[in-house]
N, CA, C and O of each residue as an XYZ file, in Angstrom:
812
protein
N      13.374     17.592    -24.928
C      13.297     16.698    -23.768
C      14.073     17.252    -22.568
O      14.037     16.597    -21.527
N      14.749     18.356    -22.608
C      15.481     18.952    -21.557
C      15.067     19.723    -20.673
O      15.508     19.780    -19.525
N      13.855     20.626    -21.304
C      13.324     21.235    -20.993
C      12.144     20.301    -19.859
O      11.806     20.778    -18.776
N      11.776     19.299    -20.231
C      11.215     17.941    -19.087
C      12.029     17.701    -18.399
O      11.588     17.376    -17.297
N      13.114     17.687    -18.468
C      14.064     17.139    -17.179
C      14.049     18.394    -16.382
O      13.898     18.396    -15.160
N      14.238     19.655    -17.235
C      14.806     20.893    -16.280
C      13.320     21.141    -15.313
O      13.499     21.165    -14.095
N      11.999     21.309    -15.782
C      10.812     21.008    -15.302
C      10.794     20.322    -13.799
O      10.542     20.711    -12.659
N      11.261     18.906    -14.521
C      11.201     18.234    -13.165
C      11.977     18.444    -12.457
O      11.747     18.029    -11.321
N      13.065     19.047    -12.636
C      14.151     19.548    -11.297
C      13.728     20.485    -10.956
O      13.776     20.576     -9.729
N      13.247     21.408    -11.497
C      12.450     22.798    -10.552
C      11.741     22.522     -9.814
O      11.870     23.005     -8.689
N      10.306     21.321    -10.185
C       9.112     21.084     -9.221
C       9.959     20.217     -8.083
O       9.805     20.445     -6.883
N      10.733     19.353     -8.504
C      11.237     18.721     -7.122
C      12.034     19.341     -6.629
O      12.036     19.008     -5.443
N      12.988     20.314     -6.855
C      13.688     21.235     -6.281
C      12.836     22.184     -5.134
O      13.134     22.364     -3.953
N      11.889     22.625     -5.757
C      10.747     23.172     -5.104
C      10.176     22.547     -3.642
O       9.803     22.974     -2.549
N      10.330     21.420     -4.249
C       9.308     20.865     -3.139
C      10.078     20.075     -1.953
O       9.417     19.734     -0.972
N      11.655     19.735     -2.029
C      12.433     19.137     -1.529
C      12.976     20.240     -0.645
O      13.312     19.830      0.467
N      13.178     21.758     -0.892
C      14.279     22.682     -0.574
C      13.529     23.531      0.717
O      14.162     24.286      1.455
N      12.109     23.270      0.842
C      11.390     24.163      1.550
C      11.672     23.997      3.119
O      11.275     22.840      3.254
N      12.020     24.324      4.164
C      12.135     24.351      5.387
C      11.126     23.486      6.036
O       9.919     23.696      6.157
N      12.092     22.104      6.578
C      11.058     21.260      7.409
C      12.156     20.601      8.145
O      13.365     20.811      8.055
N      11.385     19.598      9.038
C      11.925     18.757     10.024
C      13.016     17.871      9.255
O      13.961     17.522      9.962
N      13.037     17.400      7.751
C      14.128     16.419      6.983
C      15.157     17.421      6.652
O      16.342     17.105      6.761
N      14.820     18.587      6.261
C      15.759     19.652      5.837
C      17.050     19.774      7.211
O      18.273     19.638      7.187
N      16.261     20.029      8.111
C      16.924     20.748      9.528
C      17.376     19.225     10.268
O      18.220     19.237     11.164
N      16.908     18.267      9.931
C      17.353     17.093     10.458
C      18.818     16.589      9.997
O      19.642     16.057     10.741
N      19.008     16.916      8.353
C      20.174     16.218      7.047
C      21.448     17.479      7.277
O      22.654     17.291      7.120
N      20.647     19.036      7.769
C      21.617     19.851      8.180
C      22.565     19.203      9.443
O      23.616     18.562      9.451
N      21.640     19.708     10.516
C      22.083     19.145     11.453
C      23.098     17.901     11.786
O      23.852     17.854     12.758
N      22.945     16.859     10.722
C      24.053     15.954     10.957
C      25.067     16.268     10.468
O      26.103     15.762     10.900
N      25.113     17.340      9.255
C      25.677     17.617      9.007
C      27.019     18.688      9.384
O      28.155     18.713      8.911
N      26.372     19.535     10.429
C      26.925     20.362     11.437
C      27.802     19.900     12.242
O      28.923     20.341     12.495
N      27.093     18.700     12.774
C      27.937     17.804     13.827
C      28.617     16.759     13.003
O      29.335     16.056     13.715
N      28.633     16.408     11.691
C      29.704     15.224     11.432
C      29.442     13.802     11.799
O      30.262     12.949     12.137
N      27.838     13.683     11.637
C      27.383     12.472     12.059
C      26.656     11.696     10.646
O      25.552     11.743     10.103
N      27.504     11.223     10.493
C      27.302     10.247      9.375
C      26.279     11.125      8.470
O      25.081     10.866      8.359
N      27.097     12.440      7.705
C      26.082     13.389      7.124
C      25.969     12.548      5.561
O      25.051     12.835      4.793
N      26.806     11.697      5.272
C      26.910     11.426      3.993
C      25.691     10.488      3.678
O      24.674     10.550      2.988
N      26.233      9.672      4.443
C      25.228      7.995      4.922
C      23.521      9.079      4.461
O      22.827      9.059      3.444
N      23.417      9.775      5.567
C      22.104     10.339      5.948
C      21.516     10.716      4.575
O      20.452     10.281      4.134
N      22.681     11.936      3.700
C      22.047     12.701      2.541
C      21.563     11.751      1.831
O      20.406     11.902      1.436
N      22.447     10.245      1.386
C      22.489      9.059      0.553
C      20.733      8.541      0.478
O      19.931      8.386     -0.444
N      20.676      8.377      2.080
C      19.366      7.722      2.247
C      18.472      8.652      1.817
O      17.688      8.236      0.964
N      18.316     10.139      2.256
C      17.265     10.664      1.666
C      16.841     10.760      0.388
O      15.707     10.818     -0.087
N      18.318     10.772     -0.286
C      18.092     10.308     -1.579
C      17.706      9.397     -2.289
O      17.427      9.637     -3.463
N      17.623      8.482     -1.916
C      17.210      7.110     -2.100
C      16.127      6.846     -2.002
O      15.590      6.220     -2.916
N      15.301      7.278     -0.698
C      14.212      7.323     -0.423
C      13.397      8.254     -1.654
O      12.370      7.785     -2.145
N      13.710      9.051     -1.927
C      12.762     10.295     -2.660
C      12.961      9.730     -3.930
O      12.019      9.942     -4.694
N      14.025      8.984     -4.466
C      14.117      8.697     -6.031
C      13.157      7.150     -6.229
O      12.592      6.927     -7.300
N      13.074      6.145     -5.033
C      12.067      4.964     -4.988
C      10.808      5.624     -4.975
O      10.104      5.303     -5.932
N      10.182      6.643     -4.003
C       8.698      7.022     -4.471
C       8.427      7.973     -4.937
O       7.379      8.491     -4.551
N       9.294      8.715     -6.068
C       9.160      9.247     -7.024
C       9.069      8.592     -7.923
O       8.061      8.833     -8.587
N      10.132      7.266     -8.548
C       9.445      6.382     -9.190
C       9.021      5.556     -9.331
O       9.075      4.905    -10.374
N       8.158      5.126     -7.856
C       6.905      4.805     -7.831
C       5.727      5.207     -8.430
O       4.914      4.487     -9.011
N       5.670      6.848     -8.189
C       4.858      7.625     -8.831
C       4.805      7.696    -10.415
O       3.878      7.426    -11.178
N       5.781      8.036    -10.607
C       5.997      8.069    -12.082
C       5.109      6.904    -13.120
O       4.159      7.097    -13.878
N       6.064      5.328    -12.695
C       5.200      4.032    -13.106
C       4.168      4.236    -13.170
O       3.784      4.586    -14.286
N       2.988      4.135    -11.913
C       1.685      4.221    -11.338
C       1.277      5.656    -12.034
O       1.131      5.874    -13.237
N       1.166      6.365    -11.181
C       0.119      7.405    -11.315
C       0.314      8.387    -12.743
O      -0.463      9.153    -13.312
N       1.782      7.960    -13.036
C       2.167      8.883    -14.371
C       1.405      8.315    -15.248
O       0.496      8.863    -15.872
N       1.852      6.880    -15.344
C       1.209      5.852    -16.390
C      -0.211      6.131    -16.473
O      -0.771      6.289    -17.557
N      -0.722      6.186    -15.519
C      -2.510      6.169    -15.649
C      -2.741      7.624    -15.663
O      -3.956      7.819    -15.707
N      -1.930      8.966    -15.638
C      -2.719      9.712    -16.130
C      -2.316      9.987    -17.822
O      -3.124     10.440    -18.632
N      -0.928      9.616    -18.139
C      -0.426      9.767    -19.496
C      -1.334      8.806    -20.668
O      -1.133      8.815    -21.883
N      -2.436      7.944    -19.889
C      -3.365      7.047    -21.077
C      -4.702      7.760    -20.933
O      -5.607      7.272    -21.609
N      -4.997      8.788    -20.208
C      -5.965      9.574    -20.282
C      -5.912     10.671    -20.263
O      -5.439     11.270    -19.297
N      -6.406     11.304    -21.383
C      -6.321     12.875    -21.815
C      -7.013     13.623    -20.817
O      -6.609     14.782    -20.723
N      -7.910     13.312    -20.065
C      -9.352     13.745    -19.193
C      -8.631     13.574    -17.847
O      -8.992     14.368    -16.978
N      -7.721     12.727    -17.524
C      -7.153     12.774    -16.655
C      -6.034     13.583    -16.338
O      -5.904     14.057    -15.209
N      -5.150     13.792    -17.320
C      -4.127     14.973    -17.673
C      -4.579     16.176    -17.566
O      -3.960     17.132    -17.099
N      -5.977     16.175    -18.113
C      -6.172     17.772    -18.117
C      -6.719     18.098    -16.005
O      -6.636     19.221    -15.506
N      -7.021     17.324    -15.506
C      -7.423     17.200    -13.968
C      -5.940     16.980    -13.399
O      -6.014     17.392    -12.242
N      -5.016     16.668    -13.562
C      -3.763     16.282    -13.227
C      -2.910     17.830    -13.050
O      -2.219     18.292    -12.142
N      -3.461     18.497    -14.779
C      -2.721     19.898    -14.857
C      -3.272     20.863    -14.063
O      -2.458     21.769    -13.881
N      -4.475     21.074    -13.432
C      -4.974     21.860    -12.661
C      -5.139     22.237    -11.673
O      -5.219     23.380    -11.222
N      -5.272     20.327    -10.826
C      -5.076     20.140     -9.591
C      -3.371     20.078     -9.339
O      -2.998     20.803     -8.417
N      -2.534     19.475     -9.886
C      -1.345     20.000     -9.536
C      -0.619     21.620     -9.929
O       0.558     21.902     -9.707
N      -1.670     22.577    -10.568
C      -1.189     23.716    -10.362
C      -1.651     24.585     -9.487
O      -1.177     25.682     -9.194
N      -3.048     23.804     -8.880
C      -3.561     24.204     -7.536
C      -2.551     23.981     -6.279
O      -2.430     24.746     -5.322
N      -2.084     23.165     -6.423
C      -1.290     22.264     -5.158
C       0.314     23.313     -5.236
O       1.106     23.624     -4.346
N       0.285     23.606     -6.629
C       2.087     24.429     -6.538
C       1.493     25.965     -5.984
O       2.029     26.545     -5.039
N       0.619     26.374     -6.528
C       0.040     27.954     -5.901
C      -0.211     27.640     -4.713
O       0.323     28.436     -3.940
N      -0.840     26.761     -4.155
C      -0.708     26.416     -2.644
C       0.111     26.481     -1.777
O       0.144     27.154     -0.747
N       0.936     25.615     -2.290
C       2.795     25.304     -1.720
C       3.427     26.438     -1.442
O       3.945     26.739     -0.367
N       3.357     27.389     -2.923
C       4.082     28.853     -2.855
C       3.664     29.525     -2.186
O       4.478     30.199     -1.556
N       2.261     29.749     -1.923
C       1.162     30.322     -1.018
C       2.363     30.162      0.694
O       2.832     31.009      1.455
N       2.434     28.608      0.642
C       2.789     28.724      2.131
C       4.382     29.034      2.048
O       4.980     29.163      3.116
N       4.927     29.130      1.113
C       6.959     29.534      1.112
C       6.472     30.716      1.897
O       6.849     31.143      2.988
N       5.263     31.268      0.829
C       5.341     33.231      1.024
C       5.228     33.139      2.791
O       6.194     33.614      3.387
N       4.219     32.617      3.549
C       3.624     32.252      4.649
C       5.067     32.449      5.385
O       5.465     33.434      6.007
N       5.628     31.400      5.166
C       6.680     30.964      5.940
C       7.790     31.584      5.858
O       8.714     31.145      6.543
N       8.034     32.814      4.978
C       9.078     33.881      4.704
C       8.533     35.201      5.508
O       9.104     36.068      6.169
N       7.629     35.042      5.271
C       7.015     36.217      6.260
C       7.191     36.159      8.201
O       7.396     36.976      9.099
N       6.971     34.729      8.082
C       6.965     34.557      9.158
C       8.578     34.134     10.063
O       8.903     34.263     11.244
N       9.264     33.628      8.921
C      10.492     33.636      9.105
C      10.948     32.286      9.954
O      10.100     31.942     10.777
N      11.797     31.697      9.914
C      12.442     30.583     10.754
C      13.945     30.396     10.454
O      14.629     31.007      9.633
N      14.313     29.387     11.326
C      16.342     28.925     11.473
C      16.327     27.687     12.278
O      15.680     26.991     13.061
N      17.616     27.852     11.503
C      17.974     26.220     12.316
C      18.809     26.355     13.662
O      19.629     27.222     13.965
N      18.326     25.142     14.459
C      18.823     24.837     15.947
C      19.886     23.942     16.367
O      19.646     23.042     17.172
N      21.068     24.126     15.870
C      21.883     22.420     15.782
C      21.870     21.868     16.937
O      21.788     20.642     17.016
N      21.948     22.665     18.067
C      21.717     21.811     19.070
C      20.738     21.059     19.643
O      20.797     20.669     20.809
N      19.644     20.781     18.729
C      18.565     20.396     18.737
C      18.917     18.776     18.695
O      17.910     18.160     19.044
N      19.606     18.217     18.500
C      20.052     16.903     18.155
C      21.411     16.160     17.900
O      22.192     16.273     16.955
N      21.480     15.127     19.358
C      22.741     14.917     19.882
C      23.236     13.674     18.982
O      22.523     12.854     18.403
N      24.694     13.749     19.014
C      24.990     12.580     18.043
C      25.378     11.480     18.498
O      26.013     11.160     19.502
N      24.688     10.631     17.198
C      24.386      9.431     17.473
C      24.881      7.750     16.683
O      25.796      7.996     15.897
N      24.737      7.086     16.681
C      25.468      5.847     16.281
C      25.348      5.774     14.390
O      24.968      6.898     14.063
N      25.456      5.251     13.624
C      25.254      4.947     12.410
C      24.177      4.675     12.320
O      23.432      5.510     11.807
N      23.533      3.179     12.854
C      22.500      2.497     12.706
C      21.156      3.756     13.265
O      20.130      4.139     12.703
N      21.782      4.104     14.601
C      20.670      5.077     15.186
C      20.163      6.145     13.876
O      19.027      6.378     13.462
N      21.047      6.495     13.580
C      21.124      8.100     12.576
C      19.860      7.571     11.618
O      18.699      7.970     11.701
N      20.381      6.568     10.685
C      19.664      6.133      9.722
C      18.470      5.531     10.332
O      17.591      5.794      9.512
N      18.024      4.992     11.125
C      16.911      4.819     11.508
C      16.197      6.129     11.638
O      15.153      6.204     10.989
N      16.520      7.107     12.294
C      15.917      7.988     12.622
C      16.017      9.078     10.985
O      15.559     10.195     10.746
N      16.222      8.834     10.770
C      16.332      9.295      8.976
C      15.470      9.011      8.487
O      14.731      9.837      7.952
N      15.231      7.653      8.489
C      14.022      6.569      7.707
C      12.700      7.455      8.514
O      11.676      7.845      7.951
N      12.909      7.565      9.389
C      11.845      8.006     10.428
C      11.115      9.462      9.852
O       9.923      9.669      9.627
N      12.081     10.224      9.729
C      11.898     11.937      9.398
C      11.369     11.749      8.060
O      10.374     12.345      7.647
N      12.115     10.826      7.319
C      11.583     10.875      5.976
C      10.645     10.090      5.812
O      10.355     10.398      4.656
N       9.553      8.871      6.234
C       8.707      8.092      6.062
C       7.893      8.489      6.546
O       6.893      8.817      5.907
N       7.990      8.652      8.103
C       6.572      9.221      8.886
C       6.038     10.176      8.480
O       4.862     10.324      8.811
N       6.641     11.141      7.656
C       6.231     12.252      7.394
C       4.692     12.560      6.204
O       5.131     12.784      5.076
N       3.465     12.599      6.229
C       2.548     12.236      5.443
C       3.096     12.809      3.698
O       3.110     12.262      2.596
N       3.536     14.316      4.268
C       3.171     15.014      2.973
C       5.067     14.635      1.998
O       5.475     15.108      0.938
N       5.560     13.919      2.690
C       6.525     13.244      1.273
C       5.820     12.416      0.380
O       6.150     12.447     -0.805
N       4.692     11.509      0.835
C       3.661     10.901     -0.380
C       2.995     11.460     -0.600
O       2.031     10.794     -0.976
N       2.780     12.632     -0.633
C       1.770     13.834     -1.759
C       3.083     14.472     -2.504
O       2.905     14.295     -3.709
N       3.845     14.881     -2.365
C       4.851     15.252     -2.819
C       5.489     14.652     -4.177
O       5.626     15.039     -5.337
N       5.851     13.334     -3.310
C       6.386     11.991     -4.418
C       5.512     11.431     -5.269
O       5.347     11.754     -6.446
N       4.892     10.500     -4.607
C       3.923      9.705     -5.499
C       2.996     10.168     -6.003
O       2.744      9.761     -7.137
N       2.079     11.223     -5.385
C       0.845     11.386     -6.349
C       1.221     12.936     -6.519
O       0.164     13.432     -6.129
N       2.152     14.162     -6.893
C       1.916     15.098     -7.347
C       3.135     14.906     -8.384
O       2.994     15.222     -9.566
N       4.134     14.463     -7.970
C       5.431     14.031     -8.794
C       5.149     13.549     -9.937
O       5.354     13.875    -11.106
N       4.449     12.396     -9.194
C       3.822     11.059    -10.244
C       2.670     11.682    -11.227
O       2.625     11.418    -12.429
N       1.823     12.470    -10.614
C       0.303     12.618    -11.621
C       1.076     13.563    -12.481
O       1.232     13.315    -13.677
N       1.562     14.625    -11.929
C       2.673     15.732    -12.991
C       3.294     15.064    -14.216
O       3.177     15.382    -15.400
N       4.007     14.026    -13.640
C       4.461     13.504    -15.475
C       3.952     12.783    -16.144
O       4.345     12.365    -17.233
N       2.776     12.477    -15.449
C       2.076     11.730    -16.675
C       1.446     12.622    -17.935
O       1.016     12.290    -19.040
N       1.615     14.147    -17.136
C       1.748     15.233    -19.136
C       2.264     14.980    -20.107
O       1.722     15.171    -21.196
N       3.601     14.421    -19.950
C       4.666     14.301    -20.593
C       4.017     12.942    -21.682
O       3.506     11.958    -21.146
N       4.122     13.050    -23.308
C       3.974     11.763    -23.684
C       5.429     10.879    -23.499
O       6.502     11.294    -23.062
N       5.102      9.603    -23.956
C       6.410      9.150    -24.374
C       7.059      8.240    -23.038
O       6.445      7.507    -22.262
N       8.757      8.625    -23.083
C       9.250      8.512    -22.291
C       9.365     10.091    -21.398
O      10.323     10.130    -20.626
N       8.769     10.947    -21.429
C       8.540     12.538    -21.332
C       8.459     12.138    -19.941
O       9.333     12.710    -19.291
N       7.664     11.294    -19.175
C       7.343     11.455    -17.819
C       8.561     10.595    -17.033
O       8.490     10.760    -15.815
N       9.353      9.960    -17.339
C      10.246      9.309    -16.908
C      11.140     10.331    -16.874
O      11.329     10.654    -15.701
N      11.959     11.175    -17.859
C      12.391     12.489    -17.963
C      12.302     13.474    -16.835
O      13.295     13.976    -16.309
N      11.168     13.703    -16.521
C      10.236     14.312    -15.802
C      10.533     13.918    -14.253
O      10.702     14.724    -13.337
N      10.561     12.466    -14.161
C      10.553     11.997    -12.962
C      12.236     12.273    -12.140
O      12.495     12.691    -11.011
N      13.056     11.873    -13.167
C      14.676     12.032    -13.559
C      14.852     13.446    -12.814
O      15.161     13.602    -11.633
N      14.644     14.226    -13.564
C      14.426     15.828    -12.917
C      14.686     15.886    -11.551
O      15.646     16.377    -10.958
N      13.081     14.960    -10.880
C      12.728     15.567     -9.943
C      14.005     14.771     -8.797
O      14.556     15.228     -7.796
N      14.102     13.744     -9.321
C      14.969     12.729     -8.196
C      16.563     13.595     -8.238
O      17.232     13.754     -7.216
N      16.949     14.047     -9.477
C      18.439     14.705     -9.638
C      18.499     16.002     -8.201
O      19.362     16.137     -7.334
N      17.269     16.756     -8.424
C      17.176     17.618     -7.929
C      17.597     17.080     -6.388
O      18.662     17.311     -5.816
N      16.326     16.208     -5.821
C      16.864     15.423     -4.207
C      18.077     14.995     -4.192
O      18.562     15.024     -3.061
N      18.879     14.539     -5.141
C      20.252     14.374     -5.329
C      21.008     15.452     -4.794
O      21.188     15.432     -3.576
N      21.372     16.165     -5.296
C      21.694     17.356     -5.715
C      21.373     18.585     -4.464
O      22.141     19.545     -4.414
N      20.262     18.499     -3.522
C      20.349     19.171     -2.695
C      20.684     18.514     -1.272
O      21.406     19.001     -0.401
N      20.062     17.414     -1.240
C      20.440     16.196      0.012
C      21.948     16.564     -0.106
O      22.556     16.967      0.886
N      22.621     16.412     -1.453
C      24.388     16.416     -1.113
C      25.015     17.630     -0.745
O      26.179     17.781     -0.374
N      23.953     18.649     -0.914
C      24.509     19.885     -0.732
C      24.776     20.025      0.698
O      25.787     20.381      1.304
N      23.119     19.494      1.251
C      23.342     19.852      2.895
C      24.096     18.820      3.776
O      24.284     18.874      4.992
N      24.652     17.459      2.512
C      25.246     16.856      3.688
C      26.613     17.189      3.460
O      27.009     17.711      4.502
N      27.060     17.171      3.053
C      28.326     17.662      2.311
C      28.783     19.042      3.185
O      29.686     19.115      4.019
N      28.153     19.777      2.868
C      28.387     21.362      2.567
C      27.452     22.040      3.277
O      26.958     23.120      2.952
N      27.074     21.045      4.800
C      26.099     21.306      5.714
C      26.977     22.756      7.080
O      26.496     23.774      7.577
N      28.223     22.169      7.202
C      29.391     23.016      7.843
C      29.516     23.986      7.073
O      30.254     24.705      7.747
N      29.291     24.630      5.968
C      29.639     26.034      5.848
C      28.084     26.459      5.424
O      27.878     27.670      5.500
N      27.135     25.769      5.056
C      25.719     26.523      5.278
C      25.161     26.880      6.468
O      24.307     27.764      6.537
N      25.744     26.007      7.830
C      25.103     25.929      8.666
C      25.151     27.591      9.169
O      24.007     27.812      9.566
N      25.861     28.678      9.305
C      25.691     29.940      9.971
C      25.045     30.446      9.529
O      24.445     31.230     10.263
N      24.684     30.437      8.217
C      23.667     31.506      7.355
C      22.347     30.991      8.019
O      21.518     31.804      8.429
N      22.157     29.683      8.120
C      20.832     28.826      8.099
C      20.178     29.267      9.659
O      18.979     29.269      9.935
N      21.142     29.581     10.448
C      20.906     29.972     12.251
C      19.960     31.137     11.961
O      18.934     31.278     12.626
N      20.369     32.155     10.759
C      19.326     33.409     10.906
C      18.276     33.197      9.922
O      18.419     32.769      8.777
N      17.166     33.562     10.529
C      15.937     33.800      9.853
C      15.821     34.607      8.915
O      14.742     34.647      8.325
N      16.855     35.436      8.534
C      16.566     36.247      6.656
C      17.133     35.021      5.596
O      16.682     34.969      4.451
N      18.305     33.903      6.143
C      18.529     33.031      5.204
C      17.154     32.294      4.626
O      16.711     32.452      3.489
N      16.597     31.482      5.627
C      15.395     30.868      5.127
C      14.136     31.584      4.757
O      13.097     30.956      4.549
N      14.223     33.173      4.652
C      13.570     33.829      4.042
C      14.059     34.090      2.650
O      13.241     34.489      1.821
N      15.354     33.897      2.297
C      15.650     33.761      1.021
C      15.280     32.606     -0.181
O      14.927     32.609     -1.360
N      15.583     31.642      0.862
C      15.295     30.148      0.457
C      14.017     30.362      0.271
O      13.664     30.059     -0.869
N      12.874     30.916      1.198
C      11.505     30.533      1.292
C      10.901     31.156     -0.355
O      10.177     30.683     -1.232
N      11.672     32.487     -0.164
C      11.324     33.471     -1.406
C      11.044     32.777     -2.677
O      10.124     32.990     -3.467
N      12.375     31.565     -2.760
C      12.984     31.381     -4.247
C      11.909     30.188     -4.495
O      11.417     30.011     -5.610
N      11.482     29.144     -3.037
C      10.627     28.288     -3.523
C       9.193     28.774     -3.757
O       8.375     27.939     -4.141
N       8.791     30.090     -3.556
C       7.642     30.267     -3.850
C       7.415     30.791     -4.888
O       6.333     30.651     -5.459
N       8.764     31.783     -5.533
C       8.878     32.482     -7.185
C       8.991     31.037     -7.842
O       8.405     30.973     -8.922
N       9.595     29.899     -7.444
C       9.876     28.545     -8.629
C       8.032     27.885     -8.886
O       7.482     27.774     -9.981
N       7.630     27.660     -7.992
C       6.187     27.152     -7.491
C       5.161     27.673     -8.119
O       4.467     27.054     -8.926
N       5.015     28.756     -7.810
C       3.999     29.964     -8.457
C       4.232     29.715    -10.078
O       3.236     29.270    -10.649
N       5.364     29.929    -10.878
C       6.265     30.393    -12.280
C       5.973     28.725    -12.572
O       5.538     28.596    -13.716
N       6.090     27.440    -11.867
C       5.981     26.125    -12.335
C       4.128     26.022    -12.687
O       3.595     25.704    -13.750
N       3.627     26.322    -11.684
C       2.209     26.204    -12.104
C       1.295     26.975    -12.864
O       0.151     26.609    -13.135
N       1.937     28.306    -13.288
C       1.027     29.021    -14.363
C       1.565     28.451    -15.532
O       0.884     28.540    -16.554
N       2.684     27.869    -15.581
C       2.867     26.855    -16.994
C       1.960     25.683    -16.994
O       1.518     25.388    -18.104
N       1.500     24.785    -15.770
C       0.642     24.206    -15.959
C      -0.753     24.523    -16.695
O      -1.479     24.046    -17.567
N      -0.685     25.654    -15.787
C      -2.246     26.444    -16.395
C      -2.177     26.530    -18.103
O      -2.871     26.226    -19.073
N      -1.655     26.777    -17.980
C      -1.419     27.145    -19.639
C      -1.443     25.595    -20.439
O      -2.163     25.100    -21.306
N      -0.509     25.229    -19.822
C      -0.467     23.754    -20.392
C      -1.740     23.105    -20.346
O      -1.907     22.401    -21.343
N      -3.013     23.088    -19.278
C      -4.394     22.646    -19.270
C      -5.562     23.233    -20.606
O      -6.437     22.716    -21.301
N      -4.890     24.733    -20.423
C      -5.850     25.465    -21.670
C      -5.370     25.361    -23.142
O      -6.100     25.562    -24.113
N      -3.973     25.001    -23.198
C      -4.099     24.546    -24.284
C      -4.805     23.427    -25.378
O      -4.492     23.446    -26.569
């Protein structure tokens, strides 16, 4: 069963760590000392409610169908070769963070605009609910709850990194070979997560 938890911390590790507007947003407060804790808290929060959302729902209904599991394992190992597809994209192409991109702001403001980065955003509900979610419904048992556990530890676990420990990441993060490192590792985790799927379908 560890090996399901460790699973799900890779795919959500994966999919949480990749360079975007929530990443560079949770830094950033973090740079400046604006309620970085508050901020990491919420993202966390947010990603562990529709992750297990997903889990309940979409895990549940694919873990009572075998026909659905096996469409679950394929199309979500389409979606991780995809994903990795674009790390590689986006390592090639290279990017960094701008702290001065965003002036600081009240408590209430921060977290609103938190809720904002993280809700508006479409592809956190492909992410969460239906790739999170359809993913553990492989798992029998309590296997997909496990699974789900994983993926939320992982948003744990990196949200605190960058809010926390946003002031001494932040110089590496300014140059574009850092997030080519980062980009690297989510596309070797992505790629290496979904040919286990594959495998897992043909079995």
């Amino acid at each position: 069963m560890l090996a399901v938890f460790i699973q799900g911390f890779g795919v959500g590790a994966g999919l949480i760590v990749a360079i975007g507007a929530q990443n560079a947003f949770v830094l950033t407060q973090s740079v400046r000392r604006n309620h970085a804790f508050a901020v990491a808290l919420l993202c966390s929060l947010c990603d562990a409610l529709l992750i297990g959302a997903g889990v309940a729902g979409l895990g549940a209904a694919v873990a009572a169908s075998p026909a659905l599991g096996r469409i679950a394992a394929w199309g979500g190992a389409a979606f991780l070769f995809w994903y990795g597809l674009g790390a590689l994209r986006s390592l090639l192409r290279g990017g960094q963070l701008d702290p001065a991109a965003q002036p600081t702001a009240s408590l209430r403001t921060t977290l609103a605009t938190t809720l904002a980065v993280t809700l508006l955003n479409p592809h956190v509900y492909l992410d969460t609910v239906v790739l999170l979610g359809s993913l553990s419904g492989q798992f029998p048992g309590t296997g997909r709850y496990l699974f789900g556990a994983g993926a939320a530890s992982a948003s744990l676990a990196w949200f605190l990194t960058l809010g926390l420990g946003g002031r001494l990441l932040a110089p590496a993060f300014t140059r574009p070979a850092a997030w080519r490192v980062l980009d690297a590792l989510v596309c070797a985790t992505m790629w290496a997560i979904g040919a286990g799927m594959v495998g897992r379908a043909l079995a």
